[in-house]
C-alpha positions in Angstrom: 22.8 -5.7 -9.7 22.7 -3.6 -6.2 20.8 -5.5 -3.9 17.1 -3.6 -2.9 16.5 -4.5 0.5 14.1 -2.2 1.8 12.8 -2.5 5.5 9.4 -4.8 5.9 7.0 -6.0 8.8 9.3 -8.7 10.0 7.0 -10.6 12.2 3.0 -11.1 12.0 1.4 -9.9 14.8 -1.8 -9.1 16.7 -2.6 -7.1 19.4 -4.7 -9.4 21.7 -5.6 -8.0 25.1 -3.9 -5.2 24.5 -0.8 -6.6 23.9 1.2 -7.5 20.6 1.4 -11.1 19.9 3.1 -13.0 17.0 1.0 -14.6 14.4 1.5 -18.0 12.5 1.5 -17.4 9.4 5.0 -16.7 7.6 6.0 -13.1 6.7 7.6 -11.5 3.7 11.3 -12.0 4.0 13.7 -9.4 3.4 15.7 -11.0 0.5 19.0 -10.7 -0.9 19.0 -10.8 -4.7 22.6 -11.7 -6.7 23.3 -10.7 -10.2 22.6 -13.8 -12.5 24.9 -13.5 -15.8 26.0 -10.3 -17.3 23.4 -7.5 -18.4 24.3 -6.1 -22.5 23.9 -2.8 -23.7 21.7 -2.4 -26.8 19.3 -0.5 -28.5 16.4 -2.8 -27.1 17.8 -1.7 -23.4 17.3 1.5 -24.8 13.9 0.6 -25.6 13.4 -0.9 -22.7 14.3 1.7 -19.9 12.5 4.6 -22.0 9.6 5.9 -20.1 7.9 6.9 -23.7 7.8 3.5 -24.6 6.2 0.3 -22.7 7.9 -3.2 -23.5 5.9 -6.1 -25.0 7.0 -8.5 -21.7 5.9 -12.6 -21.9 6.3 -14.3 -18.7 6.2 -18.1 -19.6 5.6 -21.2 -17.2 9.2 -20.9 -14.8 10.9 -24.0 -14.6 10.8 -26.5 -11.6 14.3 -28.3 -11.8 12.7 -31.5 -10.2 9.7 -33.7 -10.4 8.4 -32.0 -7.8 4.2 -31.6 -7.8 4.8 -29.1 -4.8 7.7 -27.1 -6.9 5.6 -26.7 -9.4 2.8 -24.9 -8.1 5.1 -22.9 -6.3 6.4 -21.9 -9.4 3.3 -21.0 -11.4 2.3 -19.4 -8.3 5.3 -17.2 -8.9 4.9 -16.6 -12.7 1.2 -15.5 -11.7 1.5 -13.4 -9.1 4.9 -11.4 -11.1 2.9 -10.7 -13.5 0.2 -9.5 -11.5 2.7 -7.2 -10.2 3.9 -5.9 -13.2 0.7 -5.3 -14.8 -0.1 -3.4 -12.2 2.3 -0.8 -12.8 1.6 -0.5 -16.8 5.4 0.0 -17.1 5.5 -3.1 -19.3 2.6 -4.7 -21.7 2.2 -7.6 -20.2 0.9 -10.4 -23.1 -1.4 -12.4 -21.5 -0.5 -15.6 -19.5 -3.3 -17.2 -21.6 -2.0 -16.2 -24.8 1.4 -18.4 -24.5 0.4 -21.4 -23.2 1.2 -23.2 -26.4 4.8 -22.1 -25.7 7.0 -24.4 -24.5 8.9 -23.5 -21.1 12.6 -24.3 -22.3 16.0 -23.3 -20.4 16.9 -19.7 -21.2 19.8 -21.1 -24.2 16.6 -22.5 -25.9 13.4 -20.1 -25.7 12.0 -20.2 -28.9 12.4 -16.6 -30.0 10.0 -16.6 -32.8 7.3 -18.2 -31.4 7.3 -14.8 -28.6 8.1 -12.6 -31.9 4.6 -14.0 -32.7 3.0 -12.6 -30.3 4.5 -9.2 -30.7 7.1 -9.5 -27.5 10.1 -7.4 -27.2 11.2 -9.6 -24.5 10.7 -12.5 -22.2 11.1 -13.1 -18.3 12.4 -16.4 -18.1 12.7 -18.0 -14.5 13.4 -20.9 -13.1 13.1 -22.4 -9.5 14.8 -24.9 -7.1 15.1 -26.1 -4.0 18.1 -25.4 -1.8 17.0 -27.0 2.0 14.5 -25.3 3.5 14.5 -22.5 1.1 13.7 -21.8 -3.0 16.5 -20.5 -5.0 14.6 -18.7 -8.0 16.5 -17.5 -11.0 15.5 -14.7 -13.0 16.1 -13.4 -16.6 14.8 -10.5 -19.0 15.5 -11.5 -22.2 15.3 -9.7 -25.5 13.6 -11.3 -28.2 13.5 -9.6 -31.2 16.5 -8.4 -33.9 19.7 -8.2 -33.8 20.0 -8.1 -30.1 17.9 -11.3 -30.1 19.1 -13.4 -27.0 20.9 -10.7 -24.3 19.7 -9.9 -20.9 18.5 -6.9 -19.4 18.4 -8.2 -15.9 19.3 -10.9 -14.2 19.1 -11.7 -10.2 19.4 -14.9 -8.3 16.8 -14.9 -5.3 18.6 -18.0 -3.1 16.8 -17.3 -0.1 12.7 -17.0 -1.2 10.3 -19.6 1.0 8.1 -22.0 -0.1 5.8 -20.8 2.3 5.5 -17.4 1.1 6.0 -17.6 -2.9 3.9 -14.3 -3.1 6.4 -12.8 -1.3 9.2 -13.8 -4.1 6.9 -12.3 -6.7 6.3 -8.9 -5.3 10.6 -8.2 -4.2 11.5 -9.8 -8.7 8.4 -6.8 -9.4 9.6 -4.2 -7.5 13.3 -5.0 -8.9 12.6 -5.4 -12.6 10.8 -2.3 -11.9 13.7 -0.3 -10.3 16.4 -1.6 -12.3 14.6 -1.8 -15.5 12.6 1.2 -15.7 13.8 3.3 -12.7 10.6 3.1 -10.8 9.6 2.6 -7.1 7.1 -0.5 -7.3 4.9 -1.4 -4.6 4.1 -5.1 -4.9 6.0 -5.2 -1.3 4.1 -2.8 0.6 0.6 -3.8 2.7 -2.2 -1.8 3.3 -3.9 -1.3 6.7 -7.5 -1.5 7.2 -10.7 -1.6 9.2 -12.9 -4.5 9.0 -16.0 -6.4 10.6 -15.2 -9.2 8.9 -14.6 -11.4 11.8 -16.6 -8.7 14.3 -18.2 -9.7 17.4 -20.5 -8.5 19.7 -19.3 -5.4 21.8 -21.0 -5.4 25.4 -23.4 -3.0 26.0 -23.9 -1.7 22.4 -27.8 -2.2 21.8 -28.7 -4.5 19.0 -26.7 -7.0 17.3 -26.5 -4.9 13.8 -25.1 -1.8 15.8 -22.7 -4.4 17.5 -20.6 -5.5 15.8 -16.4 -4.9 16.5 -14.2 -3.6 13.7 -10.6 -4.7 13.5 -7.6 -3.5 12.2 -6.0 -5.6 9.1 -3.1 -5.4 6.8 -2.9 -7.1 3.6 -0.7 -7.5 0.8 -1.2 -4.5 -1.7 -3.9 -6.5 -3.6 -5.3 -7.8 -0.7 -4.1 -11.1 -0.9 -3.2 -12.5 2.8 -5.3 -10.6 4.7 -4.3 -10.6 8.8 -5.5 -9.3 11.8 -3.5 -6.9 13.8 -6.2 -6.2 16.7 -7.9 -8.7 18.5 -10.2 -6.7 21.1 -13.7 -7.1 20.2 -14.0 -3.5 20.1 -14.3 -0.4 17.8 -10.9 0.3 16.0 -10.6 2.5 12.5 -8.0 5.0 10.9 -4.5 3.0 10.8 -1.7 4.7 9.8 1.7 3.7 8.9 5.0 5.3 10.7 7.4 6.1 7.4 9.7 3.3 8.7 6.7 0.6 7.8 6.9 -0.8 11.1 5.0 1.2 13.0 1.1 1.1 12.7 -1.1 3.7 14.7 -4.5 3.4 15.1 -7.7 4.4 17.3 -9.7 2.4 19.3 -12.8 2.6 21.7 -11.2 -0.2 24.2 -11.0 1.9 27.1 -14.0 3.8 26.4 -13.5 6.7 24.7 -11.5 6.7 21.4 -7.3 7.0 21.8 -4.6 6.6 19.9 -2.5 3.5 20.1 0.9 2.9 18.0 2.2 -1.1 17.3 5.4 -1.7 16.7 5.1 -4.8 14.5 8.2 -5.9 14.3 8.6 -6.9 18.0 6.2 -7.9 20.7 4.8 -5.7 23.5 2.6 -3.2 25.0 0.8 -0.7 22.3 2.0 2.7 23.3 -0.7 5.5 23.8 1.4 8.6 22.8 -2.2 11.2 22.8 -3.5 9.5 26.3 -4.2 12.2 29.3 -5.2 12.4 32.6 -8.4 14.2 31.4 -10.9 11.8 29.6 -11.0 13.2 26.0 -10.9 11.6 22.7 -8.4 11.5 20.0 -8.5 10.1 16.4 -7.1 10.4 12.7 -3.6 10.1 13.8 -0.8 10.8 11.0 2.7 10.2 11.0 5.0 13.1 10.2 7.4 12.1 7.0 10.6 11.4 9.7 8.5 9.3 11.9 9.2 11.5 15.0 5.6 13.2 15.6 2.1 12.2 15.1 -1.0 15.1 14.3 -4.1 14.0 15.3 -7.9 15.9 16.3 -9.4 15.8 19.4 -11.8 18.0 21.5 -9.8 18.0 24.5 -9.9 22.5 24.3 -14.1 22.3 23.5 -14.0 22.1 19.9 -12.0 19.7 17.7 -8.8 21.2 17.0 -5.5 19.6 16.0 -2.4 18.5 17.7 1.0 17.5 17.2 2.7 15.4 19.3 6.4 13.4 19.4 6.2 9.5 18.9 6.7 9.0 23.1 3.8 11.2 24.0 5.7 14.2 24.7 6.1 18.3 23.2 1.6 18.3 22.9 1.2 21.3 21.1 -2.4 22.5 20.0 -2.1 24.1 16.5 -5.1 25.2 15.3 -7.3 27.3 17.2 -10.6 28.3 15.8 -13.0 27.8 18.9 -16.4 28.5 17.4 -15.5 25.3 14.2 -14.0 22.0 14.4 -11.0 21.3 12.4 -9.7 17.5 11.6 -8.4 15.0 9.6 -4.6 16.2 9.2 -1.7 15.0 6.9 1.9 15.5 6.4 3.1 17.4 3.4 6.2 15.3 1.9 8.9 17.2 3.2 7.4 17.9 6.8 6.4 21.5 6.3 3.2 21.6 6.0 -0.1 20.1 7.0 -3.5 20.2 5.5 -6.8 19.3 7.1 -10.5 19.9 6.9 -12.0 22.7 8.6 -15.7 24.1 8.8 -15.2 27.2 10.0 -16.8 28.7 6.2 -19.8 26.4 7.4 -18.9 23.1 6.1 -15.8 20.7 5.6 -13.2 22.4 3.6 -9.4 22.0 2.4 -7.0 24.3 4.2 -3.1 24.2 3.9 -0.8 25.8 7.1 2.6 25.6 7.8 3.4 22.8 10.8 3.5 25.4 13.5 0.3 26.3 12.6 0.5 29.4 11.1 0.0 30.3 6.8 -3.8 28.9 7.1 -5.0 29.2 3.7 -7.7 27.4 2.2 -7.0 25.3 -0.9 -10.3 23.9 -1.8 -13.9 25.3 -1.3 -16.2 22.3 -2.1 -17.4 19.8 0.8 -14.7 18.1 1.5 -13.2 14.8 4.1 -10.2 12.9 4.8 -7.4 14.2 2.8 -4.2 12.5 1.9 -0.8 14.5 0.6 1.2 12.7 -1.6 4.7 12.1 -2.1 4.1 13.6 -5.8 2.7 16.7 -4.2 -0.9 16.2 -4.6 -3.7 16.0 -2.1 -6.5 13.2 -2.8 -9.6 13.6 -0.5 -13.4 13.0 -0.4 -15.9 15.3 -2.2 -19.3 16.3 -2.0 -22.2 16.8 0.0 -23.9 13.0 -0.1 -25.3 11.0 0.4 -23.0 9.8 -2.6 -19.1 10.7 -2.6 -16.4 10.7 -5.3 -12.1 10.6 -4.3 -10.6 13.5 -6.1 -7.6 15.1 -5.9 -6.0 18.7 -5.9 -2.4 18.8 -7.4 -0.3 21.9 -6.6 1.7 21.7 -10.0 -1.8 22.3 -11.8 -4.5 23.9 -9.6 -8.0 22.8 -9.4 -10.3 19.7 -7.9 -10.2 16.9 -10.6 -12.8 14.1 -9.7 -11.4 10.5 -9.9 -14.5 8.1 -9.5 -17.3 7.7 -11.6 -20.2 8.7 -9.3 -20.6 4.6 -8.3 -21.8 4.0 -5.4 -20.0 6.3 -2.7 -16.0 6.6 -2.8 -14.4 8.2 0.0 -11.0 7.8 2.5 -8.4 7.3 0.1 -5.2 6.7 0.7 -2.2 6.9 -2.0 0.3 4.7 -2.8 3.9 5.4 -1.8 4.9 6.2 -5.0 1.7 8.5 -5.5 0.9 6.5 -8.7 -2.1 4.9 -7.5 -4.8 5.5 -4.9 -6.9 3.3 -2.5 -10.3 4.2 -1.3 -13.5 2.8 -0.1 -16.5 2.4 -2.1 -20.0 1.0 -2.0 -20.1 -0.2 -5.8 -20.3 -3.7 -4.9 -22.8 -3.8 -2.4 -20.9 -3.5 1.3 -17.8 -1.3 2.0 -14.7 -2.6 0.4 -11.5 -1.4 -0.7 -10.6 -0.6 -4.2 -7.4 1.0 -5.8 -7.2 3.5 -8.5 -4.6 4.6 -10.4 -4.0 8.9 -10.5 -5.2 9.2 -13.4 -8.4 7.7 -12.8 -8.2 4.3 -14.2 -8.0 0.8 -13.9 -10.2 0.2 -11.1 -9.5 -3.0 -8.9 -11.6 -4.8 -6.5 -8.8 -5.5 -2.9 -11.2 -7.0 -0.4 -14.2 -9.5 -0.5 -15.2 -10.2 3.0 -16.8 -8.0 5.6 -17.1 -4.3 5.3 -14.0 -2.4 5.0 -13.0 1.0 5.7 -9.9 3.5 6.3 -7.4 1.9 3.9 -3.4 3.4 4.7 -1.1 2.2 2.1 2.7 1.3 3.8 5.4 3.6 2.8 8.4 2.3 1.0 11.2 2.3 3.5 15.0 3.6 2.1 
């Protein structure tokens, strides 16, 4: 097997007094996968790389090769959380962990085949885990279950560098490679998501009363919103990250100098937060969004009267203004896939609409004529954005290959911001359903709802790109 090593956040950070700082907690690793025995041809590899059909998958209790209390939690930990992430996806059917217990965890030579048969498995994802130093070595098996071809792999990886501080971080990179290898798919149990949150907010000076005080922070967190860590530190106002298509880049806005501006983090490495929109006229600037290449950043900002949009390169230079519609505001811009476009909301028909142009500016056209906010294009060519009028919302989404607005939420509470998945199969958003603002994910086709955060409220959720 090819190894997978796509480019991650390779040091925790947090941007304290304006500068970026490195956090305690471990990271994800970027590890190197090996192939573990030989993979076999068959009819049930057939079955089981056919997107028409979705694999009965057990994931039994891995094995912990020592005595070891500490190994193993780490490996249920990792059982769990895999298949979590493969649920998640609803490539597979994932029989319930609850379901097996009865099933003895055996080395791969001795799974007891019927006893999965039973339970109507095509195949089981048998691992094991050791210790090797410092590090976990954690081998990893898809076995076939049923018939003739009873007993032969589908995959097979050795993961000799996974850490026993980070054992979530092992389970997402086995997802998103059973998922790419098996069923040719782009998972995204690696990625984060970047958010706003008052969770740990403080007072900001000269705000009036303790309710309207409180500082928002930027976050990321794992896709499910597991390990949750703060990025700013400035006991101000800061909202609307956005991820560079890299994944190491975060932009966002803040009120820390007064008015709001743009600031980019490189996460990867310490330093200053660049202010690519700042100008030698006090203006403000906000909804920043990274072109596809990474090289450019649109934002709005009134800095012309009204709120028109910009474009400017990564290092703060080539500004240039390209809407212009002086008696409406027009905001909220994103990046078509392949760079071409933008869309963005626009009143200039007397309230917030969906409008497509080319980059430069020019094509305006609008797309959608309902009331209308923070629009997100996806890599599948669909836009997803807030709709109506309030004082509730709902996240639908327009898709280009079928015309029209199709509503995603149910009306509960109000859903807004969302923000799609890297491989468009899934959308975040925030909604009010459980009382405060929290994040939530969706997938497209408006189902399986999931709760991501719990503390604080939450806002402006940006889901990480997968990096080539």
């Amino acid at each position: 097997m090819k190894a997978r090593l796509p480019l991650r956040v390779t040091a925790a950070v947090a941007v304290l007094g304006g500068t970026v700082v490195a956090l305690a907690r471990p990271n994800d690793v970027a590890l190197s996968p090996v192939p573990l025995g030989q993979n076999q041809q068959s009819e049930v590899t057939i079955v089981m790389s056919n997107p028409a059909y979705h694999p009965r998958v057990g994931v039994p209790d891995f094995l912990s090769t020592t005595n070891d209390a500490e190994l193993a939690t780490i490996s249920r930990t990792i059982a769990d959380v895999l298949w979590r992430d493969l649920q998640f996806e609803r490539e597979f059917y994932m029989i319930p962990r609850a379901s097996s217990t009865s099933i003895p965890s055996t080395p791969p030579e001795a799974i007891p085949y019927e006893r999965w048969a039973e339970l109507g498995a095509d195949a089981v994802l048998h691992g094991s885990v050791s210790r090797n130093g410092a590090d976990l070595v954690v081998d990893i098996r898809l076995i076939t279950v049923k018939g003739d071809a009873r007993g032969r792999q589908t995959f097979g990886a050795r993961y000799p560098n996974c850490r026993a501080q980070n054992p979530r971080g092992c389970a997402h990179a086995i997802a998103d490679d059973v998922h790419k290898q098996v069923r040719g798919l782009d998972g995204v149990a690696r990625t984060k998501i970047a958010f706003a949150s008052d969770r740990h907010g403080s007072r900001v000076a000269g705000r009036p009363s303790q309710t309207a005080a409180a500082s928002k922070e930027i976050y990321i967190s794992d896709y499910d919103g597991a390990n949750p860590m703060r990025v700013t530190v400035n006991g101000s106002l800061n909202c609307c990250p956005a991820w560079s298509a890299a994944g190491n880049l975060l932009s966002y806005v803040s009120w820390q100098s007064g008015l709001p501006d743009i600031y980019v983090a490189n996460l990867a490495q310490p330093g200053r937060p660049a202010r690519p929109t700042a100008s030698n006229v006090a203006t403000s600037n906000w909804t920043p969004a990274w072109s596809p290449d990474g090289t450019r950043l649109a934002f709005a900002s009134p800095r012309s009267g009204n709120v028109e949009i910009y474009v400017v390169n990564r290092d703060g230079t080539g500004l240039q203004n390209i809407t212009n519609s002086p008696s409406s505001d027009d905001g909220a811009p994103t990046w078509s896939p392949n760079g071409a476009q933008i869309a963005f909301t626009s009143n200039r028909a007397g309230v917030n609409q969906l409008y497509i142009m080319n980059a430069t500016g020019t094509g305006v056209q609008r797309i959608v004529s309902e009331q209308v906010d923070r629009p997100t294009w996806s890599s599948l060519n669909f836009i997803a954005f807030t709709v109506g009028a309030g004082p509730g919302h709902d996240v639908a989404i327009y898709d280009f290959a079928n015309p029209g607005v199709k509503v995603l939420t149910d009306g509960v509470g109000s859903n807004e911001s969302p923000a799609v998945a890297p491989n468009g199969r899934h959308i975040a958003f925030v909604t009010t359903r459980w009382g405060r603002q929290h994040i939530a994910t969706i997938d497209r086709t408006g189902e399986n709802l999931r709760q991501v955060t719990e503390a604080g409220n939450n806002t402006y959720p940006n889901w990480q790109p997968i990096s080539r």
